[in-house]
N, C-alpha and C positions, 0 to 999 in steps of 0.2 A: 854398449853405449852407442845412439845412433850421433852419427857426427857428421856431415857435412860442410867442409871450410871452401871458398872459393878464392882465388887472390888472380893476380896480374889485371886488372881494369888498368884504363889510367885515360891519359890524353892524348888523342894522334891528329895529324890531318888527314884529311878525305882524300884515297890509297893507299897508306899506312897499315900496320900490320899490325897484331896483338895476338897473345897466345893466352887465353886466359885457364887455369889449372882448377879442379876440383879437388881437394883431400880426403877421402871417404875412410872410415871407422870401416873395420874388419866388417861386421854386422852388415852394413850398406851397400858392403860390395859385393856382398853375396848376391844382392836383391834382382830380381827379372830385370825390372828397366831402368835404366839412368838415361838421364836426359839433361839438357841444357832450356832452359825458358830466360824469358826479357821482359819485361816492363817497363814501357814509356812512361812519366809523369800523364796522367789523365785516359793513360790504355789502360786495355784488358793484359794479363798475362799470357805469353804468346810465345808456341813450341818453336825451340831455333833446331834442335836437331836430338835423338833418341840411339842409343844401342841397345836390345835386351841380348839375353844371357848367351843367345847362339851366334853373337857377333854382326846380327844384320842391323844396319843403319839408315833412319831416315832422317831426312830434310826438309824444310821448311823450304817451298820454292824459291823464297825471296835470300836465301841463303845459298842457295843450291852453287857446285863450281864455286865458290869463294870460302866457305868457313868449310873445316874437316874436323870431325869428332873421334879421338880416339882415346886408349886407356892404357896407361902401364899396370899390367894385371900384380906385379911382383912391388910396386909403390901404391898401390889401392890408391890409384890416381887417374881421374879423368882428365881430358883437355881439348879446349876448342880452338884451335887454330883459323887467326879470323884475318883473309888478307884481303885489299881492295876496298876495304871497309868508307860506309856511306855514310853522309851526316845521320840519315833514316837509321842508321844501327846506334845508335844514343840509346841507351837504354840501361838498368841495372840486370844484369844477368844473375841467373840461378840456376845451381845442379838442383836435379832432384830425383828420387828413386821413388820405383815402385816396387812394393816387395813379390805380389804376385802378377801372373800373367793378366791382361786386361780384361775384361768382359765379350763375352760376342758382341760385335758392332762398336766400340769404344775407339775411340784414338792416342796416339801417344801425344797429342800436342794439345791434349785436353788436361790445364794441370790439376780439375780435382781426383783426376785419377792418382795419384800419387800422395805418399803417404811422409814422404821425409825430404825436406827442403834447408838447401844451406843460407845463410844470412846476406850473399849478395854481393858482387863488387860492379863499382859503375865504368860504363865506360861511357865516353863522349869524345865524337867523330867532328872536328870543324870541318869547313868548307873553306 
C-alpha cells in the first residue's frame, strides 16, 4: 500500500522553528528518492530538499543552512527540520518518492519526476 502522511505544519513567527515529519508505508520507503516539495497559492511546485537511497542530500538554495532533511530508517519516517523560517516559506509542503533512479539529465526538484505524493500539511510564517 503506498502511503505517504505528513503532519507538524502549523503557525510560527518569522525565526521560529518547525519540524515537519513524513509517515511512509514499508513500499515507499524502499523507493530511490524521497524528497520534500512546497507550493505557494498561485506557485509552481517547488524542490525544498531530496535524499536517495545512498544517503546524499540536496538542497534548494533558498533553503540551504536553515532547514535539514533527515530519516529514522527504523520509524519509515522522514523529517524536515525548518529553523529561521521566512514569511517566503508559507507554503503547503509535500513528501514525495521516486521509486527509481532519475533519468540522465533530470533533477530532483522537478516534481513530475516522482511517482507518490502525500496529502500536504501548511505551514504559515508571520512577520
Amino acid at each position: 500500500q503506498v502511503q505517504l502522511v505528513e503532519s507538524g505544519g502549523g503557525s510560527v513567527q518569522a525565526g521560529g522553528s518547525l519540524r515537519l515529519s513524513c509517515a511512509a508505508s514499508v513500499y515507499v520507503y524502499s523507493h530511490y528518492l524521497m524528497a520534500w516539495f512546497r507550493q505557494a497559492p498561485g506557485k509552481e511546485r517547488e524542490g525544498v530538499a531530496a535524499i536517495n537511497r545512498g544517503g546524499i542530500i540536496s538542497y534548494a538554495d533558498s533553503v540551504k543552512g536553515r532547514f535539514t532533511f533527515s530519516r529514522d530508517n527504523a520509524k519509515h519516517t522522514l523529517y524536515l527540520q525548518m529553523n529561521s523560517l521566512k514569511p517566503e516559506d508559507t507554503s503547503t509542503y509535500y513528501c514525495a518518492t521516486r521509486r527509481l533512479p532519475l533519468p540522465i539529465g533530470a533533477t530532483w526538484y522537478d516534481p513530475h519526476h516522482y511517482n507518490y505524493w502525500g496529502q500536504g500539511t501548511q505551514v504559515t510564517v508571520s512577520s
